[in-house]
PLY file of the C-alpha trace (Angstrom):
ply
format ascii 1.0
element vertex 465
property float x
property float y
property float z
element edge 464
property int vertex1
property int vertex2
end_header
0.00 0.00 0.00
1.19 3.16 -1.04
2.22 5.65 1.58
1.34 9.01 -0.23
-1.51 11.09 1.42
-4.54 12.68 -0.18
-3.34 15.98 -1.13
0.43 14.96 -1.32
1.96 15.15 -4.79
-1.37 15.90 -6.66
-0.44 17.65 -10.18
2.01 16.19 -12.32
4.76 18.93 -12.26
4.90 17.86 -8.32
5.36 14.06 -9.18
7.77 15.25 -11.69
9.82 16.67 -9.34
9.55 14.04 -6.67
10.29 11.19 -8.91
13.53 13.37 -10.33
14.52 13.86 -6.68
13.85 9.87 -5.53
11.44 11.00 -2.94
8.36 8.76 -4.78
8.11 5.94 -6.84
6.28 5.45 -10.16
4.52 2.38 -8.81
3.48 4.17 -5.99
1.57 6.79 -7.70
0.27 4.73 -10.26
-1.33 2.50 -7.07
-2.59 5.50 -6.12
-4.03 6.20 -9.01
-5.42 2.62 -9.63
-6.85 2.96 -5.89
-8.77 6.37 -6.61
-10.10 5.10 -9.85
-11.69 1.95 -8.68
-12.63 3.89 -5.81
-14.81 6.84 -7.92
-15.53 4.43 -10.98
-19.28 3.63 -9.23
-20.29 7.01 -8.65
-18.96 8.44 -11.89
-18.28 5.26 -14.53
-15.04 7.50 -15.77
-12.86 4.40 -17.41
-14.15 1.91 -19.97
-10.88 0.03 -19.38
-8.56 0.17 -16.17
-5.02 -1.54 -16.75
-3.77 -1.84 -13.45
-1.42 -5.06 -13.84
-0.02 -3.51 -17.13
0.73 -0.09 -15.65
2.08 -1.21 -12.31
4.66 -3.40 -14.64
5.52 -0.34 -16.72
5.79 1.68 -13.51
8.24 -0.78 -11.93
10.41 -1.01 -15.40
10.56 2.91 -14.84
11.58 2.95 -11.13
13.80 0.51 -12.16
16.01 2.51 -14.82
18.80 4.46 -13.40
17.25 8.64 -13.07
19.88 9.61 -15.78
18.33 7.16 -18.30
14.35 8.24 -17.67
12.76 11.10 -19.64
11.74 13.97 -17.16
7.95 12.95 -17.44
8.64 9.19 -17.00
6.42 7.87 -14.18
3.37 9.64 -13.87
0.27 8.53 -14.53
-2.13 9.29 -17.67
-5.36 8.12 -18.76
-6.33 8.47 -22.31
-9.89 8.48 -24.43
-11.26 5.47 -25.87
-10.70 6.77 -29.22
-7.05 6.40 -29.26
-5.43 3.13 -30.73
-3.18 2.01 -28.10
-1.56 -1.28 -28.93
-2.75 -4.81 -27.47
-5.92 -2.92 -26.17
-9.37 -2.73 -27.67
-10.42 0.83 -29.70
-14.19 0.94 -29.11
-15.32 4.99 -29.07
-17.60 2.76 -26.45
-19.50 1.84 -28.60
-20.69 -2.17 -29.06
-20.10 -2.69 -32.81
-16.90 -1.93 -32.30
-16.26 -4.18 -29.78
-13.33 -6.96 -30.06
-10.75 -4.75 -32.62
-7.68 -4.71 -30.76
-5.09 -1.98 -32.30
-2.36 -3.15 -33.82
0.33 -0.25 -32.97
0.00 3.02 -31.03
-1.80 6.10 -32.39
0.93 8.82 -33.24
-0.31 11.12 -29.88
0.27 7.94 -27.41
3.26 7.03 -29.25
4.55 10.22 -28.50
3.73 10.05 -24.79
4.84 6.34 -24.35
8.63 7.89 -25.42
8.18 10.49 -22.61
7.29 7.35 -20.19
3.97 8.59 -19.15
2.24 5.43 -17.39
-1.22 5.01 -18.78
-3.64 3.38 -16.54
-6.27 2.77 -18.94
-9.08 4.44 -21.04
-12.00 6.78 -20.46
-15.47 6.50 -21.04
-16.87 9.18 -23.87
-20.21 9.59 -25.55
-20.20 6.87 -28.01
-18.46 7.60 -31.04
-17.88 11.09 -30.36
-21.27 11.66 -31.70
-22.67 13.91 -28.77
-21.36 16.65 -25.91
-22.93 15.24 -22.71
-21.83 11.65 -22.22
-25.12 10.47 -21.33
-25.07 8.14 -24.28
-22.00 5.12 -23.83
-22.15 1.71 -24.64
-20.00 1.44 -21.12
-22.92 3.46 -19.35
-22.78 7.54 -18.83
-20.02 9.52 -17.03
-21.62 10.82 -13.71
-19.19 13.91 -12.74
-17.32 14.77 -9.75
-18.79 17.32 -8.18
-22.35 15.91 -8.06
-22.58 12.50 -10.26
-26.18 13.22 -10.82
-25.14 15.98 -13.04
-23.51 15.23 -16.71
-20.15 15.76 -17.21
-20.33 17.07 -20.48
-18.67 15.45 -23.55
-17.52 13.83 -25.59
-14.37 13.53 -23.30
-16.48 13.53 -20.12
-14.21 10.52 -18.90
-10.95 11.97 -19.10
-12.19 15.61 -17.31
-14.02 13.12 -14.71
-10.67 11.40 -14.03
-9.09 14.71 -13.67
-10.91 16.58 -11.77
-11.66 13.58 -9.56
-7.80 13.56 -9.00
-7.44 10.02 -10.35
-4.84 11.12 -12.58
-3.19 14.55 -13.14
-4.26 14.73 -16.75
-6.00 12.30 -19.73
-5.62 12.47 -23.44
-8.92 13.65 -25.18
-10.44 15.03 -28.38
-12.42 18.03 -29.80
-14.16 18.32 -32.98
-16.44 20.25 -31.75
-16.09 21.22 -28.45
-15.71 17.89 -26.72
-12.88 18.43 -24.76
-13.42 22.29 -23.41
-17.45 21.23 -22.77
-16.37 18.47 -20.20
-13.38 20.61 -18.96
-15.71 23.62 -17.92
-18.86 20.93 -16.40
-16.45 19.15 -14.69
-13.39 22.34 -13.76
-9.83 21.76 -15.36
-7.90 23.29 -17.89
-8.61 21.85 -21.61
-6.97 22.67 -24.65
-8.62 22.64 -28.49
-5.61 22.93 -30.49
-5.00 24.68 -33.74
-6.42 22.10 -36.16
-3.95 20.02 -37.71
-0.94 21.00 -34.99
-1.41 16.71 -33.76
-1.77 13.84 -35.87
-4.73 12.02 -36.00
-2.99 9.07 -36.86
-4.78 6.53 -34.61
-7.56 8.33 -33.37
-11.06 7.12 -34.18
-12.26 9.69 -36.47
-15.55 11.77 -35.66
-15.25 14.26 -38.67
-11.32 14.41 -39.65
-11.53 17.76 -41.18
-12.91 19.03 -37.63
-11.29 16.18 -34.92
-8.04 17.98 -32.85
-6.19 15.77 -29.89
-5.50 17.56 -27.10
-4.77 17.43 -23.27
-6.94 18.19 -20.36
-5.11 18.63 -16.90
-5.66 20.07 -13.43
-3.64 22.94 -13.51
-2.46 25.35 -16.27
1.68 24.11 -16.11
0.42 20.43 -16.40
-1.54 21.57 -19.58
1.04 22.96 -21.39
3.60 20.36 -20.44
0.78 17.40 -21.71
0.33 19.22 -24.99
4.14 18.99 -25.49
4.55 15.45 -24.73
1.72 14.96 -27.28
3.81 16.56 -29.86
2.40 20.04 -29.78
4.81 22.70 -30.26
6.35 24.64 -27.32
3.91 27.22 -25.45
7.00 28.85 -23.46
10.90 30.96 -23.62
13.37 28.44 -23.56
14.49 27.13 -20.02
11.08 28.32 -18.76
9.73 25.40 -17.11
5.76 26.58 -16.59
5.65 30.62 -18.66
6.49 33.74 -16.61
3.28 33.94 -14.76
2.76 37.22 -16.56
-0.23 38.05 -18.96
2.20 39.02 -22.51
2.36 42.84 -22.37
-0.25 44.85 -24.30
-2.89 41.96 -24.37
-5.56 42.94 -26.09
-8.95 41.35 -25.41
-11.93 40.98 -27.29
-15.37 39.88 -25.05
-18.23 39.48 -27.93
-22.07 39.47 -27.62
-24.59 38.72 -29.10
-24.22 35.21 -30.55
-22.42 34.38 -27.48
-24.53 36.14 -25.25
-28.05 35.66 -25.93
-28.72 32.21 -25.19
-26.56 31.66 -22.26
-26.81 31.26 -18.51
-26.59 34.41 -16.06
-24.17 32.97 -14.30
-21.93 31.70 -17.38
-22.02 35.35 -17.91
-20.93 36.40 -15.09
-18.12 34.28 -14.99
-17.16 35.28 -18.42
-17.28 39.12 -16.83
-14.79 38.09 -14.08
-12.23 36.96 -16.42
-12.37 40.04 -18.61
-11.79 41.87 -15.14
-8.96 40.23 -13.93
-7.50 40.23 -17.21
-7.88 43.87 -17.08
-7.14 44.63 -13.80
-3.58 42.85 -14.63
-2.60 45.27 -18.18
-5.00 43.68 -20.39
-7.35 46.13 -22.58
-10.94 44.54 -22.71
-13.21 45.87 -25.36
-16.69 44.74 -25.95
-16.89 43.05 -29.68
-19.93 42.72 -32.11
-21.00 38.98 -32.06
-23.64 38.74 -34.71
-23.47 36.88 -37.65
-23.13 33.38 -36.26
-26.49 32.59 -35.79
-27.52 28.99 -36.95
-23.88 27.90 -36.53
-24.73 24.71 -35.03
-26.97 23.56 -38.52
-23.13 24.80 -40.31
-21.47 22.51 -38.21
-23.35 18.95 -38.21
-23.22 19.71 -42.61
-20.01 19.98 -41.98
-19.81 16.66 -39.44
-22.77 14.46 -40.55
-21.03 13.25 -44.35
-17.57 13.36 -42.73
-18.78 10.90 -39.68
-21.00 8.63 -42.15
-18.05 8.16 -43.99
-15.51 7.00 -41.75
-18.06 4.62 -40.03
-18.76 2.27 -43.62
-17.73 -0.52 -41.54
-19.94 -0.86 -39.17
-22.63 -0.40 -41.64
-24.32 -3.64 -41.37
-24.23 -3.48 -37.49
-25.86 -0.44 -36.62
-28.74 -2.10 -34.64
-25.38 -2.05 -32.14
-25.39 1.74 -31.60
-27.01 4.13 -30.15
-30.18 5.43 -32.21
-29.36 9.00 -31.59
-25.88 8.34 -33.03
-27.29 6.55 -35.84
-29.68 9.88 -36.09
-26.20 11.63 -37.16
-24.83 9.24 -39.92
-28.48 9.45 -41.67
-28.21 13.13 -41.22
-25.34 13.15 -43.29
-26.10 10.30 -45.56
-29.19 12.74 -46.75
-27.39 15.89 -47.10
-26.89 16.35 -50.91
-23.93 17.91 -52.62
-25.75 21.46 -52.83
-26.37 21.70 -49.48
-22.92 20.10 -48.55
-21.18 23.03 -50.52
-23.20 25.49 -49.31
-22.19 24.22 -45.44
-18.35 24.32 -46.74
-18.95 28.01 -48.11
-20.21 29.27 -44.82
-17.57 27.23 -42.67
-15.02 29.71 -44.96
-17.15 32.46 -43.69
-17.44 31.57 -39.80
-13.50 31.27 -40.09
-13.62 34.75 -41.43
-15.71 35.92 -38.69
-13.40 35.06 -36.19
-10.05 36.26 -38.16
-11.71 39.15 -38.87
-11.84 39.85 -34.81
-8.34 38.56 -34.00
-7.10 41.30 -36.30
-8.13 43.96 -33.65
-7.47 41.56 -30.50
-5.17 39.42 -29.55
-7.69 37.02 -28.00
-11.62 36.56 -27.36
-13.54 35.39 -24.57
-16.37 32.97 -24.59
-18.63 30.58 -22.94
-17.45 27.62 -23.11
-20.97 26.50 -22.10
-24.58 28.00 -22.56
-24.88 26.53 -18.84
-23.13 24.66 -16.04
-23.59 20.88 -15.83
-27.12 20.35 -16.00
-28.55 16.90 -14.43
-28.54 14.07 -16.40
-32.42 13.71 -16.98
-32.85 17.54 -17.00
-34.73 18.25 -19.93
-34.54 21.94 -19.69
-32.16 24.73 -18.53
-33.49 27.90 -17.00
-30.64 30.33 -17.87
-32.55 33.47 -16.22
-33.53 36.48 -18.11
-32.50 34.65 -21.34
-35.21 32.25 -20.74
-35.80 28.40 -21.06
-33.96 26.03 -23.23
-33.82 22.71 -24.09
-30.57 20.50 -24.07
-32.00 18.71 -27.00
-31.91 22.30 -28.98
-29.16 24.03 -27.36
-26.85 21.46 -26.24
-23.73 22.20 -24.34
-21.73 22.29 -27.86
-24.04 25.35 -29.29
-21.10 27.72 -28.66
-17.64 25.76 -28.60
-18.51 24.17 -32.16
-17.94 27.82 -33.71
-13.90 27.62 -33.03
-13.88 23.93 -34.77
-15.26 25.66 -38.09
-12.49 28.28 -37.82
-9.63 25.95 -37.37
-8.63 27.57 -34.35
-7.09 27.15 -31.03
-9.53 27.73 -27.71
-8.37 27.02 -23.88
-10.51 26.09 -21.20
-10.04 27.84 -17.86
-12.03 26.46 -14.53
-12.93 30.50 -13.69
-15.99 30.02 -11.19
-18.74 28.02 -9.36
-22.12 28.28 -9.75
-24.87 28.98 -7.03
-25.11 25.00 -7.13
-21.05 24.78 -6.33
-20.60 23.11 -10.24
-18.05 24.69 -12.42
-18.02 27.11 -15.01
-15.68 27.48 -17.69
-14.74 30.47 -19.68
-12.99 29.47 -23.29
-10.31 32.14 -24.54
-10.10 31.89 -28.12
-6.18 32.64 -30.24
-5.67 33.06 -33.92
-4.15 30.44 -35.95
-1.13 28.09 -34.23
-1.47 30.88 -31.27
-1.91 27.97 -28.83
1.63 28.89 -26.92
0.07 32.01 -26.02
-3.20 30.67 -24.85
-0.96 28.45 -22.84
0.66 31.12 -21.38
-2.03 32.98 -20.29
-3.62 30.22 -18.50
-0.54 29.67 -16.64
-0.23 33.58 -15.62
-4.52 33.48 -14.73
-3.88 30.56 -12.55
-1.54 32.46 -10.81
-3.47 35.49 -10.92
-6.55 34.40 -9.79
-6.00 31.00 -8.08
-9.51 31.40 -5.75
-10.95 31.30 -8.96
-10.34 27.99 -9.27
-13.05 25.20 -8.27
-11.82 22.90 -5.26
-11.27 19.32 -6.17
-14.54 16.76 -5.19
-14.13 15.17 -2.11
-13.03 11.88 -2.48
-15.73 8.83 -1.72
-14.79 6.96 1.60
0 1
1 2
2 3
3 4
4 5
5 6
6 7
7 8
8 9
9 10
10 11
11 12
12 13
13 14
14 15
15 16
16 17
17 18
18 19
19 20
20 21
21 22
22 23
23 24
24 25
25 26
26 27
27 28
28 29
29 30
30 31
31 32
32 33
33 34
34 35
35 36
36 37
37 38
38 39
39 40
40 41
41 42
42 43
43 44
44 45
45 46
46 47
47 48
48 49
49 50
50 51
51 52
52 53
53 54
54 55
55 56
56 57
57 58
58 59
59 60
60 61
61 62
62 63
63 64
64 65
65 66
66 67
67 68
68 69
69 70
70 71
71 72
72 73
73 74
74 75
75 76
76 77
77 78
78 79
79 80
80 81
81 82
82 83
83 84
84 85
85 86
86 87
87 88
88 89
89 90
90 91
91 92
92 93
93 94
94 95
95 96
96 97
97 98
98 99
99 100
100 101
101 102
102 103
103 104
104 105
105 106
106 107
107 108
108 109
109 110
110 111
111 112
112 113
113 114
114 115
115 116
116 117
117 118
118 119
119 120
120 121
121 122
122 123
123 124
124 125
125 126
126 127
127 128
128 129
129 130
130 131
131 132
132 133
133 134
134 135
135 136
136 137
137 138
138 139
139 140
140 141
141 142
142 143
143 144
144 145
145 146
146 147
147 148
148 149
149 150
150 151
151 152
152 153
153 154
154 155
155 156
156 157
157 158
158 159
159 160
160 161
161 162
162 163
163 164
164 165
165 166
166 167
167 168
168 169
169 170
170 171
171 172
172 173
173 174
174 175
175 176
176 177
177 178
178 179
179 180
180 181
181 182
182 183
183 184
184 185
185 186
186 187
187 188
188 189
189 190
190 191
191 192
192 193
193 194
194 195
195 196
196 197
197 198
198 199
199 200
200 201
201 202
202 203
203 204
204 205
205 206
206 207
207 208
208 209
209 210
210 211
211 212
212 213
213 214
214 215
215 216
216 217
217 218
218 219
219 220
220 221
221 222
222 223
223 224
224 225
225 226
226 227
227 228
228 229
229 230
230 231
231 232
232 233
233 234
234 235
235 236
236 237
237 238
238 239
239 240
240 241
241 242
242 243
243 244
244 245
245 246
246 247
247 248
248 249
249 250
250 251
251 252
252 253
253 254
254 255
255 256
256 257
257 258
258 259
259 260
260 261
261 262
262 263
263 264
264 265
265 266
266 267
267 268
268 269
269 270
270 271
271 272
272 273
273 274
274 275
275 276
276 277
277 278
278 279
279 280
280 281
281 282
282 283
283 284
284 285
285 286
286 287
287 288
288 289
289 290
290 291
291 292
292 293
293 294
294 295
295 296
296 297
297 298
298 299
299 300
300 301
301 302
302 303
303 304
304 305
305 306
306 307
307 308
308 309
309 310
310 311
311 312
312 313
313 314
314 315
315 316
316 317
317 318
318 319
319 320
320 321
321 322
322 323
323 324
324 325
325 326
326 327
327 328
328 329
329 330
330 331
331 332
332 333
333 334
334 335
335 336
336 337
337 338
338 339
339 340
340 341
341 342
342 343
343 344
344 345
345 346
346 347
347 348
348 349
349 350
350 351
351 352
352 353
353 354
354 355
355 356
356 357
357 358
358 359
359 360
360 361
361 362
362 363
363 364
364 365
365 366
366 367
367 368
368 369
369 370
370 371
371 372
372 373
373 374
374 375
375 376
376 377
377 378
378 379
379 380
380 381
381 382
382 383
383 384
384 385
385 386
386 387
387 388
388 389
389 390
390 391
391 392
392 393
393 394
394 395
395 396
396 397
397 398
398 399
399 400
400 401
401 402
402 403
403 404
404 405
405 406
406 407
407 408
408 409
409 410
410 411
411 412
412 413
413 414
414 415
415 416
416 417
417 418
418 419
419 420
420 421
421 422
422 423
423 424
424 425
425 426
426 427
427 428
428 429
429 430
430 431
431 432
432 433
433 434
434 435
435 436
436 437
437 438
438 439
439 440
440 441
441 442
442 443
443 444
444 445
445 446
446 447
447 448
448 449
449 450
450 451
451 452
452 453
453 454
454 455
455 456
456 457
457 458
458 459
459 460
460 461
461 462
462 463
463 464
């Protein structure tokens, strides 16, 4: 039994450092990390797949090297999406039809970690096939999340943000096309990057919509973020022989906060959290300006013409078993099975013009601040959402995606940040959005918020006895 103590070496910068300095052992955090996953995995369902003989042996190779011979990140625990090949395991998007295909070989993304000696303890639950933001729909059973597991975690990487913010592991491997890892990362409060499209490979990765899907990291605290995106393969977010950024917001920021669009259907509180950003940001050096958000109105309908053909294509195989998924997923494909080439070139035409929407506004400002979410995490058989003066909604019509999908159109790069609680102590994220490949910044200024304004960031859950 491991001796470490709740609270004791809890992001992965700190194991990091202890495993560098011989003070822990990668077996002993990865027990740990086994322990708290079994532990939460009833209340919250967060892994479809828990390796814990196959990680304790890698563990033990790695506190068996000599320190000189291990990479600096070798020995701390990861868990990874269900959509990522990793070899000798099963690649299922949890869904039943695609039960029994074992991967061959690693996807490029875990490759890359494997070389950096991250530990992975197994896979996390997601709505099934990527085809959804809440997680409610799994052929391993929802995600319940963290802070209240009657509430939805958001999706479609509500496993990996469950596992994180339950403190199972420091950070998990998931994927955004359009919105699916910043929706879970605000429900569920931790950091979550949507990278510039095309900055990872996709090699590997169980495709939603390829033109749209991004890799990326979610993590507990800003430094962790940025260091996960890097052992993925992402470029460098920081001055050379900077371990975690300065801790300072870049001089001159200039910040755009638009309406409209992103104001009109979403909840007071949302709002207000967006608002507290813009003033700490401010009350730090950045300029804040108000922005014009009009003109994305029926973005959602742009986006599934732009998902549905993509998604029926790269699920052909599974063609003559669809009586093994989900109806509502099977909804999509026919969505974008019917969608003829007209209207599929009139989607492209006005994905061009959302891009130019947002380029358009990153001329003037270095970044813009969003929802992430119309709402915080809503519970799971909540039909409606009463956002306040903006009225009732349904989650069937404005789903927790109805924002975040925008930035997949554009191409662009969007962080997560874990700003506030609501008035039901659930998170709220606020998304800041960069121009093209501007990801290093984003990282940066999540690492100088953190620091900033670290009361603004949720608690973890307490941990089930």
């Amino acid at each position: 039994m491991s001796s470490l103590r709740d609270g004791e070496l809890e992001s992965a910068s700190e194991m990091a450092e202890a495993l560098r300095a011989g003070e822990v052992r990668s077996s002993e955090l990865v027990e740990r990390a086994v322990r708290r996953a079994e532990a939460w995995q009833p209340a919250i369902n967060a892994f479809s797949q828990l390796w814990a003989d196959e990680a304790d042996q890698v563990a033990r190779r790695i506190d068996g090297a000599s320190p000189a011979a291990r990479a600096p990140l070798a020995g701390i625990p990861v868990a990874v999406k269900d959509l990522f090949d990793v070899a000798g395991h099963e690649t299922t998007g949890c869904c039943a039809a695609y039960r029994g295909v074992v991967a061959e070989r690693d996807a490029t993304v875990i490759a890359s970690i494997r070389r950096d000696g991250l530990v992975m303890i197994g896979k996390t639950n997601q709505h099934e096939l990527a085809a959804g933001g809440t997680n409610l729909v799994s052929a391993c059973g929802r995600t319940g999340n963290p802070w209240d597991p009657r509430r939805m975690t958001g999706g479609s990487s509500g496993g990996s943000a469950a596992a994180v913010a339950a403190g199972i592991v420091p950070w998990a491997l998931g994927s955004d096309t359009g919105g699916s890892i910043r929706i879970p990362s605000s429900m569920c409060g931790t950091f979550g990057l949507k990278p510039t499209t095309g900055s990872l490979p996709l090699d590997g990765v169980m495709p939603l919509a390829p033109s749209l899907d991004c890799p990326g990291p979610i993590a507990g605290t800003a430094a962790d973020l940025q260091a996960l995106f890097e052992a993925m393969g992402g470029p460098a977010g920081r001055e050379p022989g900077d371990a975690t950024g300065s801790g300072e917001l870049p001089r001159g920021l200039r910040v755009g906060v638009p309406g409209g669009f992103f104001a009109d259907l979403v909840h007071e509180e949302t709002l207000g959290a967006v608002e507290e950003l813009a003033e700490v940001l401010a009350d730090h050096g950045a300029r804040v300006e108000g922005v014009d958000g009009g003109g994305l109105e029926g973005v959602r309908r742009v986006w599934m013409g732009i998902c549905g053909p993509e998604f029926a294509e790269a699920h052909r195989a599974i063609a003559d078993r669809l009586d093994q998924v989900d109806p509502s997923v099977v909804a999509w494909m026919r969505h974008g099975e019917g969608l003829s080439e007209d209207q599929r070139a009139g989607f492209r035409q006005r994905r061009e013009e959302v891009r130019a929407w947002f380029l358009d506004r990153l001329e003037r400002f270095d970044v813009l601040l969003i929802p992430t979410t119309p709402y915080p995490a809503p519970a799971a058989d909540q039909p409606e959402v009463d956002l306040g003066p903006a009225g009732t909604v349904r989650v069937s019509d404005v789903g927790p995606g109805w924002l975040s999908c925008s930035v997949n159109l554009a191409g662009l790069p969007a962080v997560n940040l874990p700003v506030a609680r609501s008035s039901d102590g659930v998170p709220i994220g606020v998304s800041v959005v960069g121009g093209s490949n501007a990801d290093g910044l984003l990282l940066r200024l999540a690492v100088a918020w953190e620091r900033l304004a670290p009361a603004g960031r949720p608690a973890r859950p307490e941990f089930p006895r």
